[in-house]
N, C-alpha and C positions, 0 to 999 in steps of 0.2 A: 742647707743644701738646696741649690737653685732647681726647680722640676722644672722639666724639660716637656715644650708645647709641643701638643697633636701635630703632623706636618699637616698640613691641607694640599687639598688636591684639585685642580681649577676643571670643569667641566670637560672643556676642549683636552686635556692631559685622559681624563681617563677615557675619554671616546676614542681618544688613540691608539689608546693601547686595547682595547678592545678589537678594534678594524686589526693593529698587527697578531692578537692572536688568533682571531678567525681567520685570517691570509695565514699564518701557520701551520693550524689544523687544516683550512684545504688544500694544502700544499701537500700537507703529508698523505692526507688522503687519493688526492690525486696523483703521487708518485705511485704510491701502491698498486692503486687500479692499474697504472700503465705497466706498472713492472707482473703483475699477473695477467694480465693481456699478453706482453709480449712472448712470456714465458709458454703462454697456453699455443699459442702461436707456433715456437719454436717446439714443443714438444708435445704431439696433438694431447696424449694422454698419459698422467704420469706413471709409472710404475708402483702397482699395488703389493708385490710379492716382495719377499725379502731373501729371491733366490740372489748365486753370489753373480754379479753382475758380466754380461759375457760381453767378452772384444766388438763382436758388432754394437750391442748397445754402447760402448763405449767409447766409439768410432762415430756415431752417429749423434751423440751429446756436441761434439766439437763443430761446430759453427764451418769451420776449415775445411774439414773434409767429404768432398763433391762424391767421393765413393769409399763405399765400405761392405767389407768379403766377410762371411763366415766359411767353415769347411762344412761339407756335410754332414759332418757328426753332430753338427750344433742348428737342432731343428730353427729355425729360424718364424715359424708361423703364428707365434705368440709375438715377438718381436713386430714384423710387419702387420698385421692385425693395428695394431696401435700404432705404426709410422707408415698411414696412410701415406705419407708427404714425401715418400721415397719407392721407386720405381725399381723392376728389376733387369739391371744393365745386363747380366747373362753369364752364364754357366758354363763350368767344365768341369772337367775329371774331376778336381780336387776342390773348386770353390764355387758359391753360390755369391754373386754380387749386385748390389744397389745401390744408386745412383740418389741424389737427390733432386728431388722435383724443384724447379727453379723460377717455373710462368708461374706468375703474380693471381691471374683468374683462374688460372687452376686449382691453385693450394686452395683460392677462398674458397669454389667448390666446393672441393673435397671435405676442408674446414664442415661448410655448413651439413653437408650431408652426410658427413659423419657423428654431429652432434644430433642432426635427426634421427639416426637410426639408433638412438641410444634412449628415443621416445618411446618406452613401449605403451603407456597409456594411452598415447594415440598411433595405434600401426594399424595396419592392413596386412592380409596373406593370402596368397599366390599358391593351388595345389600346383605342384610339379609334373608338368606336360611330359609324357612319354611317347617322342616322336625321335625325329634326328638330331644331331648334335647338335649346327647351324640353328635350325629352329627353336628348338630348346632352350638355346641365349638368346634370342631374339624376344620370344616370350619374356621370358626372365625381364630383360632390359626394358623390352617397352611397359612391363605393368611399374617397375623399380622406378621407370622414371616421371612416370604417371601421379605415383604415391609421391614421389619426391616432389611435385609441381605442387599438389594438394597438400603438402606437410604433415604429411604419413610415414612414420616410420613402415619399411616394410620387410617382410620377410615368407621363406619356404616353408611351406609343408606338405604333406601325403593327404590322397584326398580320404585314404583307409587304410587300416592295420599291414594288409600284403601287397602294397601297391610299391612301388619303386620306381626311379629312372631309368629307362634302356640299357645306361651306361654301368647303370652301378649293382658290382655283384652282389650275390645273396648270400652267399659260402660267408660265413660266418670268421674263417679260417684266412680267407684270404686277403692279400695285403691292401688293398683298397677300399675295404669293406669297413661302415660305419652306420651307427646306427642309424641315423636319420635318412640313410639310401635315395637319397638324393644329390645334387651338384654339391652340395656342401660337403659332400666325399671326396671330391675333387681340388674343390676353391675356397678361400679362406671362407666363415662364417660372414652374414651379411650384417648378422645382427645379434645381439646379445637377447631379444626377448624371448619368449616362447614360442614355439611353434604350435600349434591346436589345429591335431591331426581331421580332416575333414572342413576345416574353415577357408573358403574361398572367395572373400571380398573384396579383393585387389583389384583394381581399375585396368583391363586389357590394355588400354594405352595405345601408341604408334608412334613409327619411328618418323619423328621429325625430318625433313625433307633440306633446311638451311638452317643459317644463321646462328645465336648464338645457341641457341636449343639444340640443335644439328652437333654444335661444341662440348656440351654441355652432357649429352647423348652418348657421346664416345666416349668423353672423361668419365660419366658412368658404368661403361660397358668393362673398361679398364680396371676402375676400382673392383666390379663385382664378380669380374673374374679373374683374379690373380690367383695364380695356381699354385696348390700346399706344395711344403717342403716333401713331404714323400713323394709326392707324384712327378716332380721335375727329377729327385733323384732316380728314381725309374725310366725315368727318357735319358740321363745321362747312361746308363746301365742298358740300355737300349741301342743304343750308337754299337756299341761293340757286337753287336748281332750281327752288324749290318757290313757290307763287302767294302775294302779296304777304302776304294775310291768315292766311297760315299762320305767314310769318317774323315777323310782327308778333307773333300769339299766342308765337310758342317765345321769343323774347328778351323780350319784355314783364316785368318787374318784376312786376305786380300781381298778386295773390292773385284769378287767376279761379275762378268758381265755375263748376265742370263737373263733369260724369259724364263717364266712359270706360265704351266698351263694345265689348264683346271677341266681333265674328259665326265662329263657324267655320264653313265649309262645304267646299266643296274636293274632299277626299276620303275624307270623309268618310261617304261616297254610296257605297263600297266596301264596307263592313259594313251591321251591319244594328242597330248598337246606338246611333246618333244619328242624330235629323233636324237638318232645316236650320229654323231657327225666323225668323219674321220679327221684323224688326228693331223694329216697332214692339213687339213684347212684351218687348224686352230695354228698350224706354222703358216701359212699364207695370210693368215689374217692378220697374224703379229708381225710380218714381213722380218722372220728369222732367216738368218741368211746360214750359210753351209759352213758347219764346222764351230758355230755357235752350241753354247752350253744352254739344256733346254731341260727343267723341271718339271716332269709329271706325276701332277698329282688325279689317279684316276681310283675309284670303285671298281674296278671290272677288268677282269683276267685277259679279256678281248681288247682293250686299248695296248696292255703290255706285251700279247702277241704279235700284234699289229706293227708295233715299233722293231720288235725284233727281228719281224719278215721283210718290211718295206722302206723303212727311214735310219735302220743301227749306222751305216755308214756315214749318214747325212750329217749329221749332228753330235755333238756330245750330250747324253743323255744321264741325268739323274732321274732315278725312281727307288724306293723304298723296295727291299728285300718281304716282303708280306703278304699274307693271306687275302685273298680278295673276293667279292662274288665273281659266278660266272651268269652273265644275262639278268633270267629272272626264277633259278634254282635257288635261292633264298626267300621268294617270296617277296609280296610290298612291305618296303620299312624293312629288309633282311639286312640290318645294320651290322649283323655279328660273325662275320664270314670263320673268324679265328676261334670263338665260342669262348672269348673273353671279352669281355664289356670292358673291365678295365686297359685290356693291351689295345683295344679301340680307341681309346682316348690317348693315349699313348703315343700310337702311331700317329695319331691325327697331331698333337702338341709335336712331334719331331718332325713331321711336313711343316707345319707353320717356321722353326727353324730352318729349312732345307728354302722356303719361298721369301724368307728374310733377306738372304743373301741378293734376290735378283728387283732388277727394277721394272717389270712391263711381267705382267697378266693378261694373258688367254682367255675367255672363258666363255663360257654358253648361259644359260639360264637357271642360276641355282643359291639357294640360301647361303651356301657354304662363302660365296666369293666374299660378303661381307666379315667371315673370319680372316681368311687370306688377304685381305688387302689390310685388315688392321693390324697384320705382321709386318708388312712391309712398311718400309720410309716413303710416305710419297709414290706410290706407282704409276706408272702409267696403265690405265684399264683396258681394254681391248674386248667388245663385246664381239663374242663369232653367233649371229642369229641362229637356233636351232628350234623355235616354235615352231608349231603346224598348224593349221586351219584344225580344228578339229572337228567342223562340219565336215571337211573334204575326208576324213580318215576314215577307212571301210572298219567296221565290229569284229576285231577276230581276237583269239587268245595270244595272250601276252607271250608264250614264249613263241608264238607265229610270228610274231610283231616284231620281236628282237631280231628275228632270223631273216625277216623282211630287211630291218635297219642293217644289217652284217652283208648282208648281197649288195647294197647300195653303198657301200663303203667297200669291196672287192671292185666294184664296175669302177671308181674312182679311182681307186690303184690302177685300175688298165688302162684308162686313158688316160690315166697319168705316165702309162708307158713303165709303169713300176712292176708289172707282172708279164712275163714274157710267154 
């Protein structure tokens, strides 16, 4: 029987096939990286639980679908938590909906700031300022984005055991109430690390002035306060308090044409660096013309007087059916006219709906305008000056002050020929 020779194998032959199996294996390797990139991409984070899967998640797997509803029944705040990458387009009676996020620099943001906050070996935290609402996010954002420039996870805490937010109750019983009694009672979580109650290392920061950081700033303010599923169902629940012509205007479809304008007064009457301006000059200054739909959003029972005595005819007027201070009978920082901290935030979330609908803001000098214009689409701003010299301002007691500003807004009415 003939035995059959070794084949041989010529140099050049096996070097070949060498070069096609490494081009093989990094091919293979290389698809994989890209197909778990894009993956990670399309779904910031994947699902860890093996509850049974709800229609919004399943709504929002599909690549297709630019919007996707849950009903109220179906807390939504675990869901959005993890699809940073989708906004919320808005609510009614029956459904809670989200849009997906579509700008390119956005998502990558969001992308990277959300993989940082997931750093807790290197974070930073922020005790929770107990001041006014406006300032209170402002804090918040400019340390958030402080931490985020230096590559710090960051996150809330109390600076001690009974400290809490302004906003957040203490009733244990009551429906907005968590433990951490801070904004994160309100707003989704910032972060998944601990909180270590009295730790305040967080860089104070500032709000950036232009440019992409100015961009960058708001897309943070956005992420860091999107607001829980209870708390929006509570605003929808809220609407029906309110007088027919109010619920009409907030659900209505149509593209009304309105001014918002924004009275502070309050406590204002404590310093000595704003007056209280009549309302009619924050319509002069927005050059509202008669029989225009006019939004106000004011603190103080003396602005909603004022409308009802000298301007109801002028105008069509929205304002919120609600508790209000009178002057400075709340005291400074008397945030709580209603003596719910919770239906404060409340009412303030259902005005930012009420000034969504209009395109031109009023307003004088107050933290709050930077909430109110980040409702609106593009506004047109409108500053009405209301600072004082506060060398020129004589020392007297604040509810003198207020009673001083209330005389100087009557004498306006008369020679505006509005009092007869």
């Amino acid at each position: 029987m003939k035995r059959s020779r070794p084949r041989k194998y010529s140099p050049t032959r096996i070097l070949a096939t060498l070069i096609v199996g490494a081009w093989a294996f990094y091919s293979f390797a290389f698809l994989h990286a890209t197909t778990r990139r894009k993956e990670n991409e399309i779904q910031p984070n994947a699902r860890t639980n093996d509850d049974p899967i709800t229609a919004l998640e399943a709504c929002s797997q599909s690549n297709h679908n630019p919007l996707c509803c849950a009903t109220w029944q179906d807390n939504t705040d675990e869901w959005w938590t993890r699809h940073y990458d989708w906004t919320l387009a808005y609510d009614n009676q029956t459904h809670t909906c989200f849009s997906r996020i579509t700008d390119a620099p956005q998502l990558i943001f969001y992308h990277q700031l959300h993989q940082l906050q997931q750093q807790c070996q290197h974070q930073v935290q922020l005790s929770q300022i107990s001041s006014g609402y406006a300032a209170a996010l402002m804090a918040v954002a400019r340390s958030f984005y402080a931490a985020y420039q230096s590559q710090h996870a960051f996150q809330l805490t109390l600076q001690h055991a009974t400290a809490n937010w302004n906003f957040s109750p203490k009733d244990e019983s009551h429906w907005a109430f968590c433990e951490t009694r801070d904004m994160n009672c309100f707003y989704l979580p910032l972060s998944p690390c601990p909180a270590e109650q009295g730790r305040n290392d967080a860089p104070r920061g500032s709000k950036p002035t232009a440019g992409k950081a100015l961009q960058e700033f708001q897309w943070l303010r956005t992420y860091a306060f999107r607001v829980r599923h209870v708390v929006r169902q509570h605003v929808q629940a809220y609407w029906e308090t309110q007088p027919a012509h109010i619920q009409q205007f907030v659900h209505s479809n149509n593209n009304h044409k309105c001014t918002a304008i924004h009275v502070r007064r309050g406590d204002i009457a404590f310093g000595k660096g704003r007056r209280y301006a009549a309302v009619d000059e924050y319509l002069m200054a927005g050059g509202v013309q008669p029989g225009e739909t006019v939004v106000l959003l004011t603190d103080d029972t003396s602005a909603i007087e004022e409308v009802e005595l000298y301007l109801k005819k002028d105008q069509q007027w929205i304002y919120l059916d609600r508790p209000r201070t009178t002057g400075t009978t709340l005291g400074f920082e008397g945030f709580i006219p209603s003596q719910d901290p919770a239906y404060e935030v409340v009412s303030i979330l259902a005005e930012l709906q009420l000034v969504s609908h209009c395109q031109k803001l009023v307003h004088g000098k107050s933290g709050f305008v930077t909430v109110l214009a980040e409702a609106m689409s593009s506004p047109v701003l409108v500053n009405l000056p209301i600072q004082l010299d506060k060398k020129q301002q004589p020392k007297m007691d604040p509810a003198d002050r207020a009673q001083v500003y209330l005389q100087q807004i009557r004498e306006h009415y008369e020679q505006r020929g509005k009092i007869s």
